[in-house]
Each structure stands twice: as structure tokens, then as C-alpha cells.
N, C-alpha and C positions, 0 to 999 in steps of 0.2 A: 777357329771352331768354337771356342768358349763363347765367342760375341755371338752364336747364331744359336747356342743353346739357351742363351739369356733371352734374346729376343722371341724365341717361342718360348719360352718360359714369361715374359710380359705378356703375350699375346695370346695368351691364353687366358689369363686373368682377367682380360677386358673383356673377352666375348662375354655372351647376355648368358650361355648355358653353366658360365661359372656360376655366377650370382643367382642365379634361380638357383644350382643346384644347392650351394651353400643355405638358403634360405629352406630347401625342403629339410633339408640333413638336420638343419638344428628344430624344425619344426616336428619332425618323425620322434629327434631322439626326444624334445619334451615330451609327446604324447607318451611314448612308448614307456618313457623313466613313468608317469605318470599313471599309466593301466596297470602298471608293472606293481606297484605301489599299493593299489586296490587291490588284486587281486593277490600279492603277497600277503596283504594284514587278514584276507578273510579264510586265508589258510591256517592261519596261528590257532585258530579255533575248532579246528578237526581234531580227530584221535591221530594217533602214531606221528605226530606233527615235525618229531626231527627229521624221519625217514622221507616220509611223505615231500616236505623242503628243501631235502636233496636231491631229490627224483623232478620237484617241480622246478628247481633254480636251473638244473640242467635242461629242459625242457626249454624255457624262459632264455636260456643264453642261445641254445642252438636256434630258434626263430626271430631270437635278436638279430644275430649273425647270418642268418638267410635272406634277409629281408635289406642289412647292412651291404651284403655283397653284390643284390641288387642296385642299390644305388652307386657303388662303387663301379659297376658292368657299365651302368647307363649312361655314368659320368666317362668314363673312358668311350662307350660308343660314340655319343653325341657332339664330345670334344677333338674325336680325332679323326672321326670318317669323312671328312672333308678334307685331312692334311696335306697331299698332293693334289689333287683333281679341282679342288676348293679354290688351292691360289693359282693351280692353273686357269681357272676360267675367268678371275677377275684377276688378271695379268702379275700379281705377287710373287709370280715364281720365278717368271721368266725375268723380271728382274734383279731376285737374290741370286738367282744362279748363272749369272751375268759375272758375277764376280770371280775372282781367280781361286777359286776353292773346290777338290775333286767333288762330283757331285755324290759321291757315296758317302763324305765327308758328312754334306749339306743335311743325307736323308738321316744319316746317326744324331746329326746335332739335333734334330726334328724328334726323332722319340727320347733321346733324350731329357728334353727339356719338356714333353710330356708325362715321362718316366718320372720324373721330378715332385711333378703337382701331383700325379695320381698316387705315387705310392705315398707322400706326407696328406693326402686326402682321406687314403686307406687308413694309414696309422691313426689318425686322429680318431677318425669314425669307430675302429677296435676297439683303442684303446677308450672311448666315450662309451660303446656298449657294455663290455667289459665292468667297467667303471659304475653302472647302473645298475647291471645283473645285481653285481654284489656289494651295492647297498641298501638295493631293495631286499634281496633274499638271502644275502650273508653267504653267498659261493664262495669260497676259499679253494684258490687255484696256487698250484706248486711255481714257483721263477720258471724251472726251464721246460716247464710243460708251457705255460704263459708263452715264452719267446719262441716255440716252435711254433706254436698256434698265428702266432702272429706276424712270423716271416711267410708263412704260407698263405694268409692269410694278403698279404701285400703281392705275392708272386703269383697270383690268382689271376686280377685286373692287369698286371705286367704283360702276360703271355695274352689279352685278349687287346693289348693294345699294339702288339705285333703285329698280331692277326689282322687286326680293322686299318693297321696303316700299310701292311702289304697287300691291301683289296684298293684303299685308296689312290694307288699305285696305276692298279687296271680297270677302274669301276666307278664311274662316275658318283659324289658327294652320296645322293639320295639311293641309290643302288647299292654302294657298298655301307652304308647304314645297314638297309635292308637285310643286307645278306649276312651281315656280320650278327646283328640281331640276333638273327634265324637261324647260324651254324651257336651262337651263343643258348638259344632257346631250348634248340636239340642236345643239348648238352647237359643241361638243365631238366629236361623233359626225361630223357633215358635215365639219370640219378631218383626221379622220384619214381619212375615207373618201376627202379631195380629195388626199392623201399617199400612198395607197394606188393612185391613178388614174393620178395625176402618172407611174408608174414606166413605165405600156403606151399611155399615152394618154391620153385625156379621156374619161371615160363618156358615155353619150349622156345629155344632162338634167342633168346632174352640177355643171357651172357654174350654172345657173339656181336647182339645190337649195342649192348652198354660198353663191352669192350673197344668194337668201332668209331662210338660215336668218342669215346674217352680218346684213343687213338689221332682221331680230325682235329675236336677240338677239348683238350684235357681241361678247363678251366675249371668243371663241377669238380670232375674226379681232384683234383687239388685245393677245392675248398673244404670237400668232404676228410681229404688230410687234416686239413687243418683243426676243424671241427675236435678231427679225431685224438689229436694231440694237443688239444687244451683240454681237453675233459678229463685227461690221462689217462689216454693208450689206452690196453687191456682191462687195466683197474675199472675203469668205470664207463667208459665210454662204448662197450658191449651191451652193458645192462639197457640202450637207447635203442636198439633193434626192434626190441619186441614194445617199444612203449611209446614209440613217436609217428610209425606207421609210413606213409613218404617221406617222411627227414629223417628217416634212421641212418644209420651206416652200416650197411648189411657186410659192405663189401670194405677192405681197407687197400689205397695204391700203396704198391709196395715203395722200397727206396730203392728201387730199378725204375719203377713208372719217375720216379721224381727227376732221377737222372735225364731219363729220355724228354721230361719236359724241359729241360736246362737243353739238350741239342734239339727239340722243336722249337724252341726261343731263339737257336741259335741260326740253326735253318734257317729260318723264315726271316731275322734282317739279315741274313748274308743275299736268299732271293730279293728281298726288299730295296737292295741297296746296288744289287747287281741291275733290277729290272730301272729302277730309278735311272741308273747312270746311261742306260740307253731308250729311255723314254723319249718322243719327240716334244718340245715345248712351245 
């Protein structure tokens, strides 16, 4: 099983969507360390300038990190929604799985060795935002506010690369893209819309949509954790409600939702791996 987790772990590095990605990633975080830079020095020159610098550094990390988890999303859509259906149709599969290895075996060693590249992709990219915030704007973040933010932060792209390899399963390459995208977008969509609510009230329905769509697919609701515990919890990361507008955190998942995302990840390769082993090839 180790030899089939390596070999998609090589085989992922060649495709053309690594190397583009890696090329965006380092060109986003220059510009962004680089806006970030300007627009930090021409705040040193306003009144109340410490306060004001704390208010903006927080500001400055949350849409680093919005922007961060997107590429992190896309790099996991783009790289895995082909996984099954992909080397079904240009005969790859049907000769790995030729070999004398349970095929539930075959489909773990497959996220795995996905698992692998996207969470040390994640890591980097964090820990590179991170890294920028505060030495353009001098954020000073606590250690184990830091490591919760950023296990969450990595458990994010995890549970959507679940997601997009148990559609690859029933949903041909460009179809489960599609729809992976699109249950990813709605996910996304219903966190700003509940950001946007947050500022006049509660829509009517509005809880029951963001709850559901959290429910299908939790990946916002577990970014907006994460968010929430770098900034440190209650201390400060309250005060971003009323000042960010779509990217606040109106709402916090409790550590029950986080639970339930650990048996939705778990769910869903146990279907993954069930539906694999009786797939025709």
C-alpha cells in the first residue's frame, strides 16, 4: 500500500496543475506581501495609529487567508477530480487494480498520497501568509492560538478533497469538477451571505440555509474556525463582526460541528472506498 501512496504522490507532481499552481501561489503571495507593504506604511501616518494597526493587521490577515484557502480549494479541486474516472478512461486504473491489492486498499492509498501534497501545500501557504501579515504590520499572534488556526486551517482542503474524490467515484473528470466547485461555492456563498446578515439582523431562513449548506459541505464553516482561533477566540476576533462586513464571523462552529466534521471525513471515505470496490472497470 505504501508503493501506491508514493506513486500518487509522484504523480501528482508531474501533472501541468502542480506547476501552474505553485507558480500562482508564489506570484499572489509577492504581490500581496508587496500591497500589503504600501498600504501598511501609509497607515503609520494617521492619528490613533497603534489602535488603528491592530484593527487593520487583522483585517489584512483575514483576506490574506480568504484568498489563501482559495487556492488551496482549487488546488485540491483541479488535482483530484479526475482521481477515479480520470484513469478510468485512459486505461490507468484498470491496470493498477489488476494487482493483488483490496481495492478499498488502492482507493485510501489514492487520498492519501493526495492528503500528503495538499496539506504540506496548505502548510506552506499559512505559514507564508502569516509570515507577511506580520512583518508588514507587526500582528503578534499567541503559539497555540497560531497551531489551532492552522490545523484548521489544513483540515479545510482535507474534507473537500474527500468530497471531490467520492464524486470522482460516480461522476465523470469534468462533471465532478463541476459539481464539486459548486457544492464548494455554496459553501462559501451562504458564510458571506451570513456576514452580510450579521450587520441588520438575521434574514428570515437565513440560519436554516447556512446551517444546511454547513451540514453538506462544512469546509467555510471550518475555515471561519480557524480564522477564529488565530485571531484569538473571544479576545479579539469578535471585535471583526461589525468591521469586516462578508468576512466577519458572525457565527462561531462549535467543537461539536468540528467533531461531526471528523465523521463527515469519515463517512464519506468509508462510502468512497465501499463504492470504489464495487465499481465496474
Amino acid at each position: 500500500m505504501t508503493m501506491y501512496i508514493s506513486a500518487t504522490f509522484k504523480e501528482l507532481t508531474r501533472k501541468r496543475v502542480f506547476l501552474v499552481t505553485l507558480i500562482l501561489t508564489v506570484l499572489f503571495l509577492l504581490l500581496f506581501g508587496f500591497g500589503l507593504r504600501e498600504v501598511a506604511g501609509m497607515t503609520e501616518e494617521e492619528p490613533n495609529h497603534a489602535a488603528k494597526q491592530l484593527m487593520d493587521s487583522m483585517v489584512f490577515m483575514v483576506l490574506g487567508l480568504f484568498f489563501a484557502q482559495f487556492l488551496a480549494s482549487f488546488f485540491v479541486l483541479f488535482s483530484s477530480m479526475g482521481t477515479v474516472t480520470g484513469e478510468q478512461e485512459n486505461g490507468l486504473l484498470l491496470a493498477v487494480a489488476a494487482r493483488p491489492l483490496p481495492r478499498w486498499k488502492l482507493y485510501l492509498a489514492k487520498w492519501l498520497g493526495h492528503a500528503v501534497w495538499i496539506a504540506a501545500y496548505s502548510a506552506v501557504l499559512f505559514v507564508a501568509m502569516v509570515w507577511i501579515v506580520h512583518g508588514a504590520t507587526g500582528l503578534h499572534l499567541f503559539v497555540e492560538d497560531w497551531l489551532r488556526g492552522f490545523a484548521l486551517f489544513i483540515w479545510m482542503p482535507l474534507l473537500l478533497l474527500t468530497l471531490s474524490m467520492l464524486g470522482s467515484v460516480y461522476l465523470p473528470m469534468l462533471g465532478n469538477g463541476i459539481c464539486s466547485a459548486l457544492l464548494y461555492g455554496l459553501a462559501l456563498f451562504s458564510g458571506l451571505i451570513e456576514g452580510i446578515s450579521s450587520e441588520g439582523g438575521t434574514l428570515l431562513g437565513m440560519e436554516k440555509f447556512t446551517l444546511l449548506t454547513g451540514l453538506i459541505v462544512p469546509t467555510d464553516s471550518v475555515y471561519r474556525r480557524s480564522l477564529y482561533e488565530l485571531l484569538g477566540g473571544s479576545d479579539w476576533a469578535g471585535l471583526t463582526s461589525t468591521y469586516l462586513g462578508p468576512f466577519s464571523i458572525p457565527t462561531v462552529p462549535s467543537n461539536a460541528f468540528l467533531f461531526y466534521t471528523v465523521v463527515y471525513a469519515a463517512v464519506l471515505l468509508l462510502l468512497g472506498c465501499r463504492a470504489f470496490s464495487r465499481k465496474d472497470l
